[in-house]
Jmol script that loads the backbone (N, CA, C; Angstrom):
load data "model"
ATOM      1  N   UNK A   1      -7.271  -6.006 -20.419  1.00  0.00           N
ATOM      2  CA  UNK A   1      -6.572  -5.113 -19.516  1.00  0.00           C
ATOM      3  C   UNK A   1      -5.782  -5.893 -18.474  1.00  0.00           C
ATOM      4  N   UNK A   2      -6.375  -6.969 -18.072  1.00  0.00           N
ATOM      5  CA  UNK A   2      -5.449  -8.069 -17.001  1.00  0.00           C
ATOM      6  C   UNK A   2      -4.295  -8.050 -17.706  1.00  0.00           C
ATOM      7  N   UNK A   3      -4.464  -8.958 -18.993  1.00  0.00           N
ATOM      8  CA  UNK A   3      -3.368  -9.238 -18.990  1.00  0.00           C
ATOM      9  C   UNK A   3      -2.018  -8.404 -19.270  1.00  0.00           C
ATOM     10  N   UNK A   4      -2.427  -7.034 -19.936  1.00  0.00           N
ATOM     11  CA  UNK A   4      -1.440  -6.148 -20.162  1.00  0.00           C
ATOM     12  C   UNK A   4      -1.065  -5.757 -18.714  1.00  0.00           C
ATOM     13  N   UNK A   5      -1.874  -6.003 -17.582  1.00  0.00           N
ATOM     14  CA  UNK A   5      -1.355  -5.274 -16.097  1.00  0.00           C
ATOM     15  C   UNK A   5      -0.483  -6.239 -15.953  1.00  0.00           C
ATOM     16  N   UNK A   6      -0.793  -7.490 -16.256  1.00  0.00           N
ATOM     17  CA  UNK A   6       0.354  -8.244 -15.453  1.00  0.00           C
ATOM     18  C   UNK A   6       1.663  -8.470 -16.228  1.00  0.00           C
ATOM     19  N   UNK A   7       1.619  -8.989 -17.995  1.00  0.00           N
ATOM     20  CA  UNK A   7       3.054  -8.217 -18.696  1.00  0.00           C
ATOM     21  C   UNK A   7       3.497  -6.575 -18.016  1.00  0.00           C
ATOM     22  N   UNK A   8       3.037  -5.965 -18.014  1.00  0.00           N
ATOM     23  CA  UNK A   8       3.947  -4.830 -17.694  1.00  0.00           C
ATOM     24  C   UNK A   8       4.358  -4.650 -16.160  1.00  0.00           C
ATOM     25  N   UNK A   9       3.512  -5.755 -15.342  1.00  0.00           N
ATOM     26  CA  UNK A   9       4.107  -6.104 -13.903  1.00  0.00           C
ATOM     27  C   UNK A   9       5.074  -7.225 -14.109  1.00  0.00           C
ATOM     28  N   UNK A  10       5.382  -7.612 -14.619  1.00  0.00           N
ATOM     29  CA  UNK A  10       6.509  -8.821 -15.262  1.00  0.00           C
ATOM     30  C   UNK A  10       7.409  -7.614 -15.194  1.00  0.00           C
ATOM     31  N   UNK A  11       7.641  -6.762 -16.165  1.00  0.00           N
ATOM     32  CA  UNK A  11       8.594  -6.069 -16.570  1.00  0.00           C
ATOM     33  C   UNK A  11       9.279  -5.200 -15.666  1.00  0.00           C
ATOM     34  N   UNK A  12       8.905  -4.850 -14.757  1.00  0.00           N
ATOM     35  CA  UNK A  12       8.934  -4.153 -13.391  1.00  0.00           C
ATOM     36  C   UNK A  12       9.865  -4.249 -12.743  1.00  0.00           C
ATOM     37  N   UNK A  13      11.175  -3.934 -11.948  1.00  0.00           N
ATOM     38  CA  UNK A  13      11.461  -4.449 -11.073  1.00  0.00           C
ATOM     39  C   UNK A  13      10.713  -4.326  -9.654  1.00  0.00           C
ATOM     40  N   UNK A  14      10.866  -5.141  -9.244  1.00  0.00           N
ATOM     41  CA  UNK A  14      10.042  -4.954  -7.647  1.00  0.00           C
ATOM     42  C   UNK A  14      10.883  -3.709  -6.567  1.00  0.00           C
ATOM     43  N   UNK A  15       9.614  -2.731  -6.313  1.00  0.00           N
ATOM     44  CA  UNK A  15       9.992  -1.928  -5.420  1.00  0.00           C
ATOM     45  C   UNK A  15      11.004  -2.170  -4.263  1.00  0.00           C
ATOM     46  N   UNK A  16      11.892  -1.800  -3.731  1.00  0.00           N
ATOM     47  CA  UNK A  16      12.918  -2.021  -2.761  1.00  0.00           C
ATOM     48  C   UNK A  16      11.801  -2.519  -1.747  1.00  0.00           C
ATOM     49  N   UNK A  17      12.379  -2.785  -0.809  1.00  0.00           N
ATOM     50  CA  UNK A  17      11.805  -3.569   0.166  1.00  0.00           C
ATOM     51  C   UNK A  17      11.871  -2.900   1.589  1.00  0.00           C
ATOM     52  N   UNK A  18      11.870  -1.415   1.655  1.00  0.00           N
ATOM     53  CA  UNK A  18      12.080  -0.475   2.666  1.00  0.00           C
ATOM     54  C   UNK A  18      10.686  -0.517   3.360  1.00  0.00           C
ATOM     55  N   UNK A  19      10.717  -0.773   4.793  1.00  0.00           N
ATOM     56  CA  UNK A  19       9.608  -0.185   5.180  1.00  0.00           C
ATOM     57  C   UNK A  19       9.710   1.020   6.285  1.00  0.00           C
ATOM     58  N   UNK A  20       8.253   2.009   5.572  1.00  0.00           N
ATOM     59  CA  UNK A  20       8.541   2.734   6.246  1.00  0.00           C
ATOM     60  C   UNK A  20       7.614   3.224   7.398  1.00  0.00           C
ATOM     61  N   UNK A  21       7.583   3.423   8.733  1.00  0.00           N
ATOM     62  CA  UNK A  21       6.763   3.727   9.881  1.00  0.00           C
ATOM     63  C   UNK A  21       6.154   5.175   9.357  1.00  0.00           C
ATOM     64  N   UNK A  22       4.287   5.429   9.782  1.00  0.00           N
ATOM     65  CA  UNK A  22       3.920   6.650   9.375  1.00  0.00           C
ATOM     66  C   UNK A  22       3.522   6.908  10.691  1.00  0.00           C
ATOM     67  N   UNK A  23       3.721   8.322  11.211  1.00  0.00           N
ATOM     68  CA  UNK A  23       2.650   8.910  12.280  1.00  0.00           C
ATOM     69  C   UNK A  23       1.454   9.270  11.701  1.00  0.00           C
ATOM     70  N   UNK A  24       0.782   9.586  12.364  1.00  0.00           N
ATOM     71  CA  UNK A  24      -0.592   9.774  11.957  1.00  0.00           C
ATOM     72  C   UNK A  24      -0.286  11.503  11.128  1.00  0.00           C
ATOM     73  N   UNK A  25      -0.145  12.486  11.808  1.00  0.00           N
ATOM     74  CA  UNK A  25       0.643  13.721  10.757  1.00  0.00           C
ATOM     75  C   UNK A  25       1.502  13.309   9.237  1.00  0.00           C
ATOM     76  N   UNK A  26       2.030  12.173   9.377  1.00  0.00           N
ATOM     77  CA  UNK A  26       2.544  11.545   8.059  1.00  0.00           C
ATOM     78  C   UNK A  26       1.454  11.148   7.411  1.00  0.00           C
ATOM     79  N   UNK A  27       0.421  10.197   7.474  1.00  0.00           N
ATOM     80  CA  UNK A  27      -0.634  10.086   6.585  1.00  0.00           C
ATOM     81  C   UNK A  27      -1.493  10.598   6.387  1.00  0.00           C
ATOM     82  N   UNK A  28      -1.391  12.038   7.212  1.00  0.00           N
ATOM     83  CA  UNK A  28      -2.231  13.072   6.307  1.00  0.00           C
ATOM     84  C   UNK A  28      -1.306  13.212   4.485  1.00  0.00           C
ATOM     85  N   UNK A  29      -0.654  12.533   4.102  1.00  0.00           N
ATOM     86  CA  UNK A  29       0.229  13.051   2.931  1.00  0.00           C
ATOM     87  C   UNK A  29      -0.083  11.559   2.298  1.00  0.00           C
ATOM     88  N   UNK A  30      -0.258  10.385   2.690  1.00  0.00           N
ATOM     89  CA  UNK A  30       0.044   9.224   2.285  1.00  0.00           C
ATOM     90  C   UNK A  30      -1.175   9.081   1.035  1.00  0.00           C
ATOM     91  N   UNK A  31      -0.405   8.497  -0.046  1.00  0.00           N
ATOM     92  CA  UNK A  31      -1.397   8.221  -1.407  1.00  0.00           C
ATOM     93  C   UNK A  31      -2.480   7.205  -1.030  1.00  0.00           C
ATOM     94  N   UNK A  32      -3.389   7.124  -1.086  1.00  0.00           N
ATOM     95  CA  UNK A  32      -4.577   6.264  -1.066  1.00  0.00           C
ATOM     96  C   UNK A  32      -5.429   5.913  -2.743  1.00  0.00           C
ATOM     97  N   UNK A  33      -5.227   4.651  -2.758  1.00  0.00           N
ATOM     98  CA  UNK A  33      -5.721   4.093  -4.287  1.00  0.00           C
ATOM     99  C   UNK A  33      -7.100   3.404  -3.345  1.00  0.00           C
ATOM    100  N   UNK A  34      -8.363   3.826  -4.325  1.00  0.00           N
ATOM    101  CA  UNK A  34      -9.556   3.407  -5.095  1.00  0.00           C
ATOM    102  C   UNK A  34      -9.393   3.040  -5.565  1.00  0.00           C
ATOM    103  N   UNK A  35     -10.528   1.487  -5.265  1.00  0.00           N
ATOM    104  CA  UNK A  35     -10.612   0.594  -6.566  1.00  0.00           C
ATOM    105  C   UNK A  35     -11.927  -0.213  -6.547  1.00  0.00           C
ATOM    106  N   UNK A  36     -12.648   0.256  -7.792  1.00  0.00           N
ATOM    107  CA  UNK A  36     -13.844  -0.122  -7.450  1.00  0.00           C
ATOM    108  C   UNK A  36     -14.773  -1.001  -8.919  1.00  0.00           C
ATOM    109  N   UNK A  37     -14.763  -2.019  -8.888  1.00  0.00           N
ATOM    110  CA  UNK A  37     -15.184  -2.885  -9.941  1.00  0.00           C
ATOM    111  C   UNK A  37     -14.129  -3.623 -10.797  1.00  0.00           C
ATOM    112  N   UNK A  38     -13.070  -3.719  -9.937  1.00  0.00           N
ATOM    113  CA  UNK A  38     -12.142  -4.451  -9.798  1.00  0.00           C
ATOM    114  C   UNK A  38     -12.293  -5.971  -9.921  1.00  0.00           C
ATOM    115  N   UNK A  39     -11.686  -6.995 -10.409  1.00  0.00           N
ATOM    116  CA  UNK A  39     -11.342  -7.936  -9.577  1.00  0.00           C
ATOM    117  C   UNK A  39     -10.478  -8.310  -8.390  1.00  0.00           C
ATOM    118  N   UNK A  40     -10.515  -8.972  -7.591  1.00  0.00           N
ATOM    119  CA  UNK A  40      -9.057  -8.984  -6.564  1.00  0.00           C
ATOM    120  C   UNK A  40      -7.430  -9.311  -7.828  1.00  0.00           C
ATOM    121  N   UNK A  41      -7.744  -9.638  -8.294  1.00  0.00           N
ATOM    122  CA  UNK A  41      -6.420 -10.184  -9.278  1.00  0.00           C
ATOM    123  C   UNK A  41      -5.877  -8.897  -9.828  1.00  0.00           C
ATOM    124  N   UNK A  42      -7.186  -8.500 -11.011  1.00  0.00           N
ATOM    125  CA  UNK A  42      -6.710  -6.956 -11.603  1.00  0.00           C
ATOM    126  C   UNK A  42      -6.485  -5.690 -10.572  1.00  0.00           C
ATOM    127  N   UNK A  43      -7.164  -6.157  -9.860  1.00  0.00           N
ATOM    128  CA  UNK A  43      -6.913  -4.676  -8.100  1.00  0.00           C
ATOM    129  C   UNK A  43      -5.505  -4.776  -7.768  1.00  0.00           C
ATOM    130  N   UNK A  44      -4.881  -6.094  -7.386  1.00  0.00           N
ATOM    131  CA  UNK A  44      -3.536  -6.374  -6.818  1.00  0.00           C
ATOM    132  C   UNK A  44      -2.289  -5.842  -7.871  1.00  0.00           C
ATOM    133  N   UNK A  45      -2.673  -6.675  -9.318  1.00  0.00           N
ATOM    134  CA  UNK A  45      -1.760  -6.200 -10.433  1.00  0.00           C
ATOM    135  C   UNK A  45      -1.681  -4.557 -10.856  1.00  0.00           C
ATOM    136  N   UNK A  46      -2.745  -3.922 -10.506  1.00  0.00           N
ATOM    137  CA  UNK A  46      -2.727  -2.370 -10.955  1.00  0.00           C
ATOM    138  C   UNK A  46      -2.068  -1.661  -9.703  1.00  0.00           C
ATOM    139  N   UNK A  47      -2.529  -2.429  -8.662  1.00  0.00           N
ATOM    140  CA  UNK A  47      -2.000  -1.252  -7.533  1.00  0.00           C
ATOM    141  C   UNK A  47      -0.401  -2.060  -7.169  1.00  0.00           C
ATOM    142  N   UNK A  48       0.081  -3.164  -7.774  1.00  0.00           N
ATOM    143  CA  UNK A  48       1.555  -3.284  -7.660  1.00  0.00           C
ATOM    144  C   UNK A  48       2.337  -2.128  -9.063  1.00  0.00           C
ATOM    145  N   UNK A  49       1.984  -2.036 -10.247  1.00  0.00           N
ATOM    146  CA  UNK A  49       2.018  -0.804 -10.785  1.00  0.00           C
ATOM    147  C   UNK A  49       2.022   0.591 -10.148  1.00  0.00           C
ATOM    148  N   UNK A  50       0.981   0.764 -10.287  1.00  0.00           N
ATOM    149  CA  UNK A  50       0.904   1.862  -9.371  1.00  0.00           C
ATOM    150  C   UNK A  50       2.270   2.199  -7.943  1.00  0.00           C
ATOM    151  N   UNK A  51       1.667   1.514  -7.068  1.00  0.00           N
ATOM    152  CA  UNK A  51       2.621   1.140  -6.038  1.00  0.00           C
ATOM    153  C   UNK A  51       3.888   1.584  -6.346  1.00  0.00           C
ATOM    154  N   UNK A  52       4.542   0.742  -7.021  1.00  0.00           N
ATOM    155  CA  UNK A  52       5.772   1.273  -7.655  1.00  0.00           C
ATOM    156  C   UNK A  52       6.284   2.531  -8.082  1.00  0.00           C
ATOM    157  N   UNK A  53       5.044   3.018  -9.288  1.00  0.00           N
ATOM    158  CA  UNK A  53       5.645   4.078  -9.328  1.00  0.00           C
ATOM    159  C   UNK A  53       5.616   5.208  -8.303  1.00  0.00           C
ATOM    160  N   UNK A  54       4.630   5.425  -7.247  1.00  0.00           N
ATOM    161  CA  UNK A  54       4.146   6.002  -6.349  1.00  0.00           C
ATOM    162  C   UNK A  54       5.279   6.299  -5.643  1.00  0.00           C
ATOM    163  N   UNK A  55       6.051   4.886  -5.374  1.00  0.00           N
ATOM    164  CA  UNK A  55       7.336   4.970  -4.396  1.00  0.00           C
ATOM    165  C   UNK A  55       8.649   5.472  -5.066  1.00  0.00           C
ATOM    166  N   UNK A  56       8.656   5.093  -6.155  1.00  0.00           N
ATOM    167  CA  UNK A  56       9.611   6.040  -6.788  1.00  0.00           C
ATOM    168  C   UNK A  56       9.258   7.306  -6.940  1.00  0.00           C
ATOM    169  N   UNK A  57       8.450   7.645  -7.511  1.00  0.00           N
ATOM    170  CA  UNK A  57       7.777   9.427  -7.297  1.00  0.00           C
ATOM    171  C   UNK A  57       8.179  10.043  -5.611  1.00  0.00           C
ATOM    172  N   UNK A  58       7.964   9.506  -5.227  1.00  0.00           N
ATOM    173  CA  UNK A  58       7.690   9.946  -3.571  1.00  0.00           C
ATOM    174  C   UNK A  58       8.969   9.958  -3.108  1.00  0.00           C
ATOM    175  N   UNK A  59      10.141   9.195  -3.215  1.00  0.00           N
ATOM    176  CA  UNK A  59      11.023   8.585  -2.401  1.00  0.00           C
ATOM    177  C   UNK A  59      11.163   7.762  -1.152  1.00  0.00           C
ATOM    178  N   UNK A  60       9.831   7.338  -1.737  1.00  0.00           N
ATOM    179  CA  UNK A  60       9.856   5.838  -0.472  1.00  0.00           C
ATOM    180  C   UNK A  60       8.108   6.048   0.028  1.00  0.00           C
ATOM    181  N   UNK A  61       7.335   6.527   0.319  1.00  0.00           N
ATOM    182  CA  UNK A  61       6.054   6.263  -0.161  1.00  0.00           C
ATOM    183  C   UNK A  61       5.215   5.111  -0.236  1.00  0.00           C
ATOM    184  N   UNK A  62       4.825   4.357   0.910  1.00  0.00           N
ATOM    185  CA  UNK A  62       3.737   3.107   0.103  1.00  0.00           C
ATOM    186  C   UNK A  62       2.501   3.498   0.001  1.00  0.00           C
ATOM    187  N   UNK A  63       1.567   3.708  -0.779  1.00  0.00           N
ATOM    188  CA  UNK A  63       0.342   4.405  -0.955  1.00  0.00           C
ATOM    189  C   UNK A  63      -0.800   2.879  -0.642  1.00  0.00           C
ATOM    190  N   UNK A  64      -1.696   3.253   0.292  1.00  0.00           N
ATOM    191  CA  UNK A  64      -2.602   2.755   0.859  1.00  0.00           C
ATOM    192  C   UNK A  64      -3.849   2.114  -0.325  1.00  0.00           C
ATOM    193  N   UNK A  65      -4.532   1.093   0.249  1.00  0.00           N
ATOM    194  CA  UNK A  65      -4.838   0.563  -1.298  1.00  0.00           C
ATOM    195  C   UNK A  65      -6.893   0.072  -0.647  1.00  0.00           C
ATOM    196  N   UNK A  66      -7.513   0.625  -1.116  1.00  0.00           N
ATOM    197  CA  UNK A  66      -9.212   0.108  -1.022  1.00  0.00           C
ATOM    198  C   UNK A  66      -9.873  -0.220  -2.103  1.00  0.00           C
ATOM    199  N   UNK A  67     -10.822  -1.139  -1.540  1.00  0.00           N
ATOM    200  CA  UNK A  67     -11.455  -1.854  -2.645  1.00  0.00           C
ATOM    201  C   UNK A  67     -13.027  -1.072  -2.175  1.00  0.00           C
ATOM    202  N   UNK A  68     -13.677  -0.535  -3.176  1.00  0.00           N
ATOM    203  CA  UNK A  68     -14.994   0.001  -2.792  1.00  0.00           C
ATOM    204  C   UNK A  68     -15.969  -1.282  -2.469  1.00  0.00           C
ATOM    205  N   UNK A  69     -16.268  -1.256  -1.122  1.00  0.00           N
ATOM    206  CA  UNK A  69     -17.449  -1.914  -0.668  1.00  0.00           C
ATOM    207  C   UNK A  69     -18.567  -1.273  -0.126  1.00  0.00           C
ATOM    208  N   UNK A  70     -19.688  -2.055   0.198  1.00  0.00           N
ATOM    209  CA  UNK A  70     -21.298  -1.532   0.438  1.00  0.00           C
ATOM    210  C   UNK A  70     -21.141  -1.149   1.605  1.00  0.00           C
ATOM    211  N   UNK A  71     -20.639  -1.040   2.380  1.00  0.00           N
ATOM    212  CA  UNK A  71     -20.195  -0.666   4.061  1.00  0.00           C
ATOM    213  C   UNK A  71     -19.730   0.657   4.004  1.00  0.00           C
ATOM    214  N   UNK A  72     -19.073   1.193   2.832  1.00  0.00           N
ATOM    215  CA  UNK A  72     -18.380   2.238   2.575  1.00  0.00           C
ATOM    216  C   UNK A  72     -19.153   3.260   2.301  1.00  0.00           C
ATOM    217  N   UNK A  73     -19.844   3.065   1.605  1.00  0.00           N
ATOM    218  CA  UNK A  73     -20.979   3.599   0.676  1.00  0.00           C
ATOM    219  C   UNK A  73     -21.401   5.104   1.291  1.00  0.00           C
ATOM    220  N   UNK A  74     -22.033   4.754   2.338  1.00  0.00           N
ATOM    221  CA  UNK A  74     -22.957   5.514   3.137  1.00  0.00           C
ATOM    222  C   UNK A  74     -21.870   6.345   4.188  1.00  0.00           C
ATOM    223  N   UNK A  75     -20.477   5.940   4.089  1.00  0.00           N
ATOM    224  CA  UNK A  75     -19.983   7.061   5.196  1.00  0.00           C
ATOM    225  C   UNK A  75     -19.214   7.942   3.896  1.00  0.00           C
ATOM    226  N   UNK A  76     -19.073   9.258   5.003  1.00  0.00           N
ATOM    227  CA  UNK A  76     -18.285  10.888   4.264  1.00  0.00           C
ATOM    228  C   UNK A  76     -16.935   9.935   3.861  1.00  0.00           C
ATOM    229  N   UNK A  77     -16.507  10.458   2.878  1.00  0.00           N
ATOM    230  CA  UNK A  77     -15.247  10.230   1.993  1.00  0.00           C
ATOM    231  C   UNK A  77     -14.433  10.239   2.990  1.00  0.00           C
ATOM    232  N   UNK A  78     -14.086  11.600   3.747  1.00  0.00           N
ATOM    233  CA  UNK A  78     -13.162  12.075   4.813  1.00  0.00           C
ATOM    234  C   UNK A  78     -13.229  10.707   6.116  1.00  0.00           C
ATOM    235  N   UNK A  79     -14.235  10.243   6.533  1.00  0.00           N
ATOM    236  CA  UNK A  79     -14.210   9.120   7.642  1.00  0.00           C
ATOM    237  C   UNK A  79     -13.264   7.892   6.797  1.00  0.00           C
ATOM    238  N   UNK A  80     -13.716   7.513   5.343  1.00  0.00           N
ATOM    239  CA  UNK A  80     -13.368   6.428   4.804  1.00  0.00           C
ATOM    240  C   UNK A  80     -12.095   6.222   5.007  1.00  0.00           C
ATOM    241  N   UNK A  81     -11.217   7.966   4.056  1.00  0.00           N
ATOM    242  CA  UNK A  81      -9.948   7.908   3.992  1.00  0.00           C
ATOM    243  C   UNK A  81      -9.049   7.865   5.027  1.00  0.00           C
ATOM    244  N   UNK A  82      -9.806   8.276   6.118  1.00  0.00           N
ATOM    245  CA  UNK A  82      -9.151   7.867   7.469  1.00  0.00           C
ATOM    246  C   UNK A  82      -9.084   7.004   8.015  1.00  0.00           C
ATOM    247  N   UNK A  83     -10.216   6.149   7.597  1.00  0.00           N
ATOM    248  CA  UNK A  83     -10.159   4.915   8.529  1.00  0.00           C
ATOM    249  C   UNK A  83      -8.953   3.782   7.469  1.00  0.00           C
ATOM    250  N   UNK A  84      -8.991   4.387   6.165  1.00  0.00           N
ATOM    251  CA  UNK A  84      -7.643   3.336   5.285  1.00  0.00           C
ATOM    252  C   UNK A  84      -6.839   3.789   5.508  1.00  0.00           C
ATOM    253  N   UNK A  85      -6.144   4.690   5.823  1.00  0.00           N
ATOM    254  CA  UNK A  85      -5.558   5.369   6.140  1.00  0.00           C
ATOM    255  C   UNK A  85      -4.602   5.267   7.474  1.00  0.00           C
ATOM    256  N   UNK A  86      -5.815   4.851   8.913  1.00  0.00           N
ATOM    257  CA  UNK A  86      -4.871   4.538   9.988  1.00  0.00           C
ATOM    258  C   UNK A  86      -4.834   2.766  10.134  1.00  0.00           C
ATOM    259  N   UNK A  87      -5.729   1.896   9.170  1.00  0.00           N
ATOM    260  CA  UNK A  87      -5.410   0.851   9.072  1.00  0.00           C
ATOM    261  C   UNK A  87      -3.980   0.710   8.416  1.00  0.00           C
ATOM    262  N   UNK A  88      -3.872   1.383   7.578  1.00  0.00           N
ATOM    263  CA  UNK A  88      -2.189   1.455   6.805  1.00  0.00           C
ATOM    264  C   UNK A  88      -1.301   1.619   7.495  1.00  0.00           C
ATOM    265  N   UNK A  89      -1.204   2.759   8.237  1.00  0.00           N
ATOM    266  CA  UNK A  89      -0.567   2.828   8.989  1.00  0.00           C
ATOM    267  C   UNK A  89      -0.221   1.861   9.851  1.00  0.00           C
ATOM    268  N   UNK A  90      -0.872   1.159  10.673  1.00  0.00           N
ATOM    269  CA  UNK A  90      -0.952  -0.164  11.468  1.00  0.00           C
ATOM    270  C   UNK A  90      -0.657  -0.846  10.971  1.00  0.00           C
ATOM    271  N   UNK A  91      -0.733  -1.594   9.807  1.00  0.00           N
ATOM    272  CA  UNK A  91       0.078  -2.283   8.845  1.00  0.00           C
ATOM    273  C   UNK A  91       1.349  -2.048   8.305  1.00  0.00           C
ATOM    274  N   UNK A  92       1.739  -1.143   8.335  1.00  0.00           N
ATOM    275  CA  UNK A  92       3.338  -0.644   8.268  1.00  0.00           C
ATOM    276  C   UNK A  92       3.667   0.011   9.672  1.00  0.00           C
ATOM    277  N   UNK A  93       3.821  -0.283  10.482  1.00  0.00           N
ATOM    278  CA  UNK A  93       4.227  -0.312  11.886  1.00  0.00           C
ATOM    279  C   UNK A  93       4.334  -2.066  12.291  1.00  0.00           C
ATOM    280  N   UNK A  94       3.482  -2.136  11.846  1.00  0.00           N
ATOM    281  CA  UNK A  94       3.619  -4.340  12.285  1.00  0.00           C
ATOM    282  C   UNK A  94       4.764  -4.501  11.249  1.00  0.00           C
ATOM    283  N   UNK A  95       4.729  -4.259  10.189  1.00  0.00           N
ATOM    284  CA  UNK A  95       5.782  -4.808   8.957  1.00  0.00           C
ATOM    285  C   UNK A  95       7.388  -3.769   9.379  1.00  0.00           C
ATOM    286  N   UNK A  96       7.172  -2.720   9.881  1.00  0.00           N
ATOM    287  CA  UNK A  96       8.329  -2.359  10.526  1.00  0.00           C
ATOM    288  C   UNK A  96       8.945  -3.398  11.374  1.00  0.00           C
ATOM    289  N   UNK A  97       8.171  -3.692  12.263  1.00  0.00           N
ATOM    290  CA  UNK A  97       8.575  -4.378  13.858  1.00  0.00           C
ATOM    291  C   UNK A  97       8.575  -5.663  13.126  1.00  0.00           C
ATOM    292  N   UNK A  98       8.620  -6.238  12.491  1.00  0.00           N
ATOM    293  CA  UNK A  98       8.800  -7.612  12.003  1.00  0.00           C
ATOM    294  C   UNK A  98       9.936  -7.204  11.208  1.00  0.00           C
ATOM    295  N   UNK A  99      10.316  -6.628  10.702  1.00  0.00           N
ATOM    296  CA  UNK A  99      11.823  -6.105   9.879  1.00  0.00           C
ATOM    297  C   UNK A  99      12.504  -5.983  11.087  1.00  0.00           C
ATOM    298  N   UNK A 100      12.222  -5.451  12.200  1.00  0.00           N
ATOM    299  CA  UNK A 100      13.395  -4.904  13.001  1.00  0.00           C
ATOM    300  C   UNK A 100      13.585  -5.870  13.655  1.00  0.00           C
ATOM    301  N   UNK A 101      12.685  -7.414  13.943  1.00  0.00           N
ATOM    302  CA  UNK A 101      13.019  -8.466  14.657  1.00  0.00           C
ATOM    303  C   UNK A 101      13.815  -9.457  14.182  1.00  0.00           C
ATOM    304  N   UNK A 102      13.703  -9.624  12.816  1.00  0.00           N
ATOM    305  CA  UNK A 102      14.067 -10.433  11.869  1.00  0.00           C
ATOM    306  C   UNK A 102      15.578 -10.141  11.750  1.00  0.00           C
ATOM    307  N   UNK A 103      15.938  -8.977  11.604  1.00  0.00           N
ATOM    308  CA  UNK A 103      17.315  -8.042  11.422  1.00  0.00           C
ATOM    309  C   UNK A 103      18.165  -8.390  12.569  1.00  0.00           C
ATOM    310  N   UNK A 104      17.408  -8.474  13.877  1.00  0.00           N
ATOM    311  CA  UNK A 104      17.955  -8.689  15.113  1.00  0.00           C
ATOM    312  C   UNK A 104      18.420 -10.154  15.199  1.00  0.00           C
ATOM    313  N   UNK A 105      17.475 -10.958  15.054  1.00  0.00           N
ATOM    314  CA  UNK A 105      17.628 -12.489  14.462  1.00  0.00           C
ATOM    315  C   UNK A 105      18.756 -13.098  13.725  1.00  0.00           C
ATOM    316  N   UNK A 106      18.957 -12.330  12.862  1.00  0.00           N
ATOM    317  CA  UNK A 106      19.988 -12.274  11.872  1.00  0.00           C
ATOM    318  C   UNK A 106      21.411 -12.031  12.532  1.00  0.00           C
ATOM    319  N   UNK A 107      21.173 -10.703  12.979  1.00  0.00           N
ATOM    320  CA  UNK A 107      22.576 -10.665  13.901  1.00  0.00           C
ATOM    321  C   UNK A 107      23.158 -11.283  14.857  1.00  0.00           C
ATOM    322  N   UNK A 108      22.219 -12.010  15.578  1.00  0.00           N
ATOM    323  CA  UNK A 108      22.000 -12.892  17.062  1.00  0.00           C
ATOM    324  C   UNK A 108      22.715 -14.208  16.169  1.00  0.00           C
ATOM    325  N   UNK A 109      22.337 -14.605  15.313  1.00  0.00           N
ATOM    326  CA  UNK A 109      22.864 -15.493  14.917  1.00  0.00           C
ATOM    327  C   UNK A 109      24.250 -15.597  14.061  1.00  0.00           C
TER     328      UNK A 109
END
end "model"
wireframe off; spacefill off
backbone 0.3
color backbone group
């Protein structure tokens, strides 16, 4: 299964490179991928698949990505998906503001 994830991630073009800022009312909508008995390798290659198509489905869309751990276990689904959820978010707000500095950079120069 690796290796067919990663030929057909070969074949792919890579998602545009848009990032997009979520409010918290926005990720009540945002896709969240499970992944659980994964490797980190096969986790990364399925959810760059995924990923992709997600954002094309969506029109711009980055869907949030967890790996099931023992920490997780024991809390309500609803706490989990929230807490990946506003970590994502925070992570595409930093990757915004690093696009918008970089852009500025660019022009300055």
């Amino acid at each position: 299964q690796q290796v067919v994830a990663k030929q057909r991630n070969k074949d792919l073009p890579p998602p545009p490179r848009k990032v997009i800022a979520y409010s918290n009312e926005e990720m009540e909508g945002c896709p969240v991928l499970f992944f659980s008995g994964f490797r980190n390798e096969e986790m990364m290659a399925t959810y760059e698949i995924l990923a992709y198509e997600i954002y094309q489905e969506t029109g711009g869309l980055s869907p949030a990505c967890a790996k099931a751990v023992p920490n997780s276990m024991e809390k309500p689904l609803r706490q989990v998906v929230e807490e990946i959820s506003n970590d994502h978010a925070e992570a595409m707000a930093l990757e915004q503001r690093q696009s918008e500095a970089q852009a500025q950079a660019q022009e300055q120069s």
